[in-house]
N, C-alpha and C positions, 0 to 999 in steps of 0.2 A: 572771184565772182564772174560769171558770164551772165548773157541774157539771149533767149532765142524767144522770137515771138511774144514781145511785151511780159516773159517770163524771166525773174531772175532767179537765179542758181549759185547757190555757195556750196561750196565744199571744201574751205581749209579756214576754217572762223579760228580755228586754236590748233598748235602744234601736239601733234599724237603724242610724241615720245615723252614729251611734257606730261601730258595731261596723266601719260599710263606710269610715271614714275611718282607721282603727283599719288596718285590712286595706291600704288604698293606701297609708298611709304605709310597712308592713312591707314590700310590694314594692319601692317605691322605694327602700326603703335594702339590697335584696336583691344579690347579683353579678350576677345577670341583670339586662339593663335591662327595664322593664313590657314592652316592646312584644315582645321575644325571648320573652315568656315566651305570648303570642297569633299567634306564627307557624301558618302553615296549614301543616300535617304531611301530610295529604292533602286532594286534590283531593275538592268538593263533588257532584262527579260519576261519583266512583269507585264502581265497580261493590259495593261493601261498603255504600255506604250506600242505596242504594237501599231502596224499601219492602218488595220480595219479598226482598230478601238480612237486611234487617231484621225478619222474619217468620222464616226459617232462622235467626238467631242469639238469638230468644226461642223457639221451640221445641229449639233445643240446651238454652239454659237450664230451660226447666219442664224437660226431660227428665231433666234432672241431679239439678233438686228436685221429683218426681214427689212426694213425700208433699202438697207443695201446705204448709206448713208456712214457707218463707223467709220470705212477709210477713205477721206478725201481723195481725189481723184489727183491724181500724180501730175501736174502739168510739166513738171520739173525733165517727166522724162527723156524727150525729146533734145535738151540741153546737156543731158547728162550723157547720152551718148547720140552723139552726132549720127552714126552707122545707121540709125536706125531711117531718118530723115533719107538717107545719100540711099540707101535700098529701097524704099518705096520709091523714092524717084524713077530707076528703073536705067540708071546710066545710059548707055547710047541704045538699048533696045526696052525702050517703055513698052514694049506689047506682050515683055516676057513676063510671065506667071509669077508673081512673086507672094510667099506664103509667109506670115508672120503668126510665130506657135505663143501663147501666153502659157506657162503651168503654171496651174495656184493659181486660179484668174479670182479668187476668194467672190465679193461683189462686183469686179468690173472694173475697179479706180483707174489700173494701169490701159485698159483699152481706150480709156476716154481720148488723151492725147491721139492714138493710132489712128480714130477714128477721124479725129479733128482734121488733122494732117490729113487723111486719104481724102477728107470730102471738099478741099481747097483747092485741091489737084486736078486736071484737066478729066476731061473721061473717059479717055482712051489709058491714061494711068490709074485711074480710080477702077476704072474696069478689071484691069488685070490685078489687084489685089486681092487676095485670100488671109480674111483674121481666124483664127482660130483660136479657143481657149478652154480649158479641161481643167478640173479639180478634183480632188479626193471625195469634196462633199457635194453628192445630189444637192442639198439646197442652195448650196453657192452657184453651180453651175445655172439655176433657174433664179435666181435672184440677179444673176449674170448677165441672161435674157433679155429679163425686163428689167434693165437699168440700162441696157442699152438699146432696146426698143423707146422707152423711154428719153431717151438724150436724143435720138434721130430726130422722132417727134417734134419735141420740146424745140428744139434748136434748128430745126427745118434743115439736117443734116443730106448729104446725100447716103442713101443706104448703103452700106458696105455689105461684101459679099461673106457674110460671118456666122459661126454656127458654135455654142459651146458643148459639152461633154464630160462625161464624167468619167475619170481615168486616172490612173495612179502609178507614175514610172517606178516607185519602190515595189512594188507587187511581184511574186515571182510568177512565172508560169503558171504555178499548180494554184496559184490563187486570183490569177485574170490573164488575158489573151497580152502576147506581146504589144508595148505601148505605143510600139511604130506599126502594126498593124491599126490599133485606134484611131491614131491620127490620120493615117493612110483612108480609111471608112469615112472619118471624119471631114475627109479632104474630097473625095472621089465623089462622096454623096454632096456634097455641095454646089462642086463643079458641074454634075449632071443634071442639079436643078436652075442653072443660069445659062445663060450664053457661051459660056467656057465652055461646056460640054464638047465641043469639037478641039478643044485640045488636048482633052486627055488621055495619058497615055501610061500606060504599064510600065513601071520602071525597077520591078522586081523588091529586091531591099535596101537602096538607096532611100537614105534619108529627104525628105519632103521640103524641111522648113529651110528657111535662108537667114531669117530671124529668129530667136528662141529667147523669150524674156522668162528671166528666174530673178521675180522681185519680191523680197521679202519672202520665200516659202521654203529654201534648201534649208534653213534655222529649222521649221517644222516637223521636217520627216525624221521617222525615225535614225536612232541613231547608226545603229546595224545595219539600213536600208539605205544610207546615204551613195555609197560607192555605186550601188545597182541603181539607183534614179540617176547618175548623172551620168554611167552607161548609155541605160536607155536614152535619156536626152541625147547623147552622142550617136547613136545609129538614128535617131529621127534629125537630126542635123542634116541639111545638105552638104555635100562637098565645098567648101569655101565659106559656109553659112556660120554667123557667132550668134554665140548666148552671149547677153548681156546679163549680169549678173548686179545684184545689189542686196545687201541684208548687212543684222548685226555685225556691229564689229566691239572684239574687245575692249573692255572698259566704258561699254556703251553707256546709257544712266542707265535703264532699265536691270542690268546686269548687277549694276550696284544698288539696284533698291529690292531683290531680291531676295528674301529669309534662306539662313543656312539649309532650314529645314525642308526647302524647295528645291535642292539641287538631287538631279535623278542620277549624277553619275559625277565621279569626281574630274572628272576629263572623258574625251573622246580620246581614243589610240593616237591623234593628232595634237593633245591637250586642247580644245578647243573644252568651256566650262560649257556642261547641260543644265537647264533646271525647267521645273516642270512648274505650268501657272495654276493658279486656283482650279481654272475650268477645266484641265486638264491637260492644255495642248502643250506641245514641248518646243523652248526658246530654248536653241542655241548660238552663240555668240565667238566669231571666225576672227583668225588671225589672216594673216595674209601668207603668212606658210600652210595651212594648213587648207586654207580653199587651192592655190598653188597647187597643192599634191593633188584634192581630189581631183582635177579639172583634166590635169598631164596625166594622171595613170588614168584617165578612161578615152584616152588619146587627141587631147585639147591640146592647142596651141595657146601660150599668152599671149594676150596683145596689150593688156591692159591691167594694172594690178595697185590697189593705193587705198589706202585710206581716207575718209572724205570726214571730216568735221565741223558738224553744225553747230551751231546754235540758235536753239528753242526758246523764245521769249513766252513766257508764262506771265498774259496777259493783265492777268489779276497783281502779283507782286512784283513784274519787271523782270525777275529773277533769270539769270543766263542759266540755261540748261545744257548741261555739254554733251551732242550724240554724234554716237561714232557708228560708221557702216563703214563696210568694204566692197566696192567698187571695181568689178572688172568684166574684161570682154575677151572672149575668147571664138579659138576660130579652129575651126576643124578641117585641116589638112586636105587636098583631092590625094590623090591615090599616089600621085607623082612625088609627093611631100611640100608641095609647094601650097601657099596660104593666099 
């Protein structure tokens, strides 16, 4: 356990290897045999799971949850990677530009923290920060908005220099503009409405962000479209800049309360299990080999790679709930190969 800012943070309540041999043994001795229970229920190429059909089925959802309210606001983050803190700071040249990219910003939860943080900060640092946040779903990006027009407000924040967007790094060409051009639009147009406007400056196809948070949302994209989102995330990367990463990990509960009859694929080519939820969006759930591959084949560096295990106290009967995420931070190379 740590604690940053009257926030505490766990991440090793129960031993993984435990818990996941724990879990194989339950199977096995289950009436279904293991492998009945990772049959593909549909096809990989069924028109539901596509990227635009998975954009219709998280805008049903924010629609459902307009107040912007279903997921708590992460205070956790901050604690959970230090990097993010020591970059907004702004190291020995606080005047420099510094852009933090949210994908998946769903209602806003993860920007709550960034905000916090930047409006604590002097204003000669608060100044040179750039939030930025894009989603699949039109409505998420405007429930985005106003939840965080809203938090300013309410809490007598200083305003950050923040704009969200709607944008999709799984998308090919032929089905939207490259996503480091979005961000780029998204960056430019911002900068030219504040003060910053005299520093900006054409930098061709160098990646923008210096931070890039992928929390809870790489489980969602499609399954075929994974390698090409975390591309795209890599040329939006700046030279030196990490994603911070967080999401499912195997043998998380959720994975285990799962009907056979909901799994879309018996494994990813990584064995990573898919399965697909009532409302239609797609949960998948990451080993730590297989986020490892994608992150280095689209030219990441690790820095940071582990499993983190909670536990969920369910209020009502006590009851320990055991969740597993995988946890890591990566860092994309300058040109020279140095991190």
């Amino acid at each position: 356990m740590s604690t940053s800012n009257e926030v505490q943070y766990y991440e090793s309540d129960f031993d993984f290897d435990e818990h996941a041999a724990a879990v194989r043994e339950q199977i096995n001795h289950a009436e279904e045999e293991p492998e009945e229970r990772l049959i593909a229920k549909h096809d990989e190429n069924d028109d539901s799971l596509t990227p635009l059909s998975q954009a219709d089925s998280w805008n049903q959802f924010h629609s459902h949850h307009s107040a912007g309210n279903f997921y708590k606001p992460r205070r956790y983050l901050l604690s959970a990677f230090p990097c993010i803190a020591q970059y907004l700071a702004g190291g020995d040249d606080a005047s420099s530009i510094r852009v933090v990219l949210e994908v998946g910003c769903g209602s806003g939860s993860t920007c709550v923290p960034i905000i916090k943080e930047c409006s604590k900060r002097c204003d000669m640092v608060n100044e040179n920060i750039i939030l930025l946040a894009c989603d699949c779903s039109t409505t998420a990006v405007e429930t985005t908005r106003r939840f965080i027009d809203g938090l300013v407000e309410n809490e007598s924040l200083r305003r950050p220099h923040f704009a969200s967007f709607d944008a999709d790094p799984s998308l090919t060409i032929d089905e939207s503009p490259p996503f480091l051009s979005q961000v780029k639009s998204a960056h430019d147009d911002l900068m030219r409405d504040t003060e910053l406007a005299g520093q900006l400056v054409a930098n061709g196809d160098i990646g923008v962000a210096g931070i890039v948070l992928l929390v809870f949302v790489l489980s969602a994209v499609t399954p075929t479209r994974v390698n090409r989102f975390v591309q795209q995330i890599h040329e939006t990367t700046a030279p030196g800049g990490k994603v911070c990463f967080r999401d499912y990990g195997l043998y998380d509960l959720p994975m285990l309360r799962f009907d056979s009859q909901a799994c879309c694929r018996s494994s990813t080519s990584l064995g990573d299990p898919v399965y697909l939820r009532g409302e239609g969006t797609i949960a998948r759930f990451f080993t730590l080999e297989s986020t490892r591959a994608i992150f280095e084949s689209a030219g990441f560096t690790t820095c940071e790679l582990r499993y983190c295990t909670v536990y969920n106290i369910n209020r009502k009967t006590r009851q320990k709930l055991k969740r597993v995420f995988v946890h890591g931070v990566f860092v994309k190379p300058h040109n020279d190969g140095t991190t």
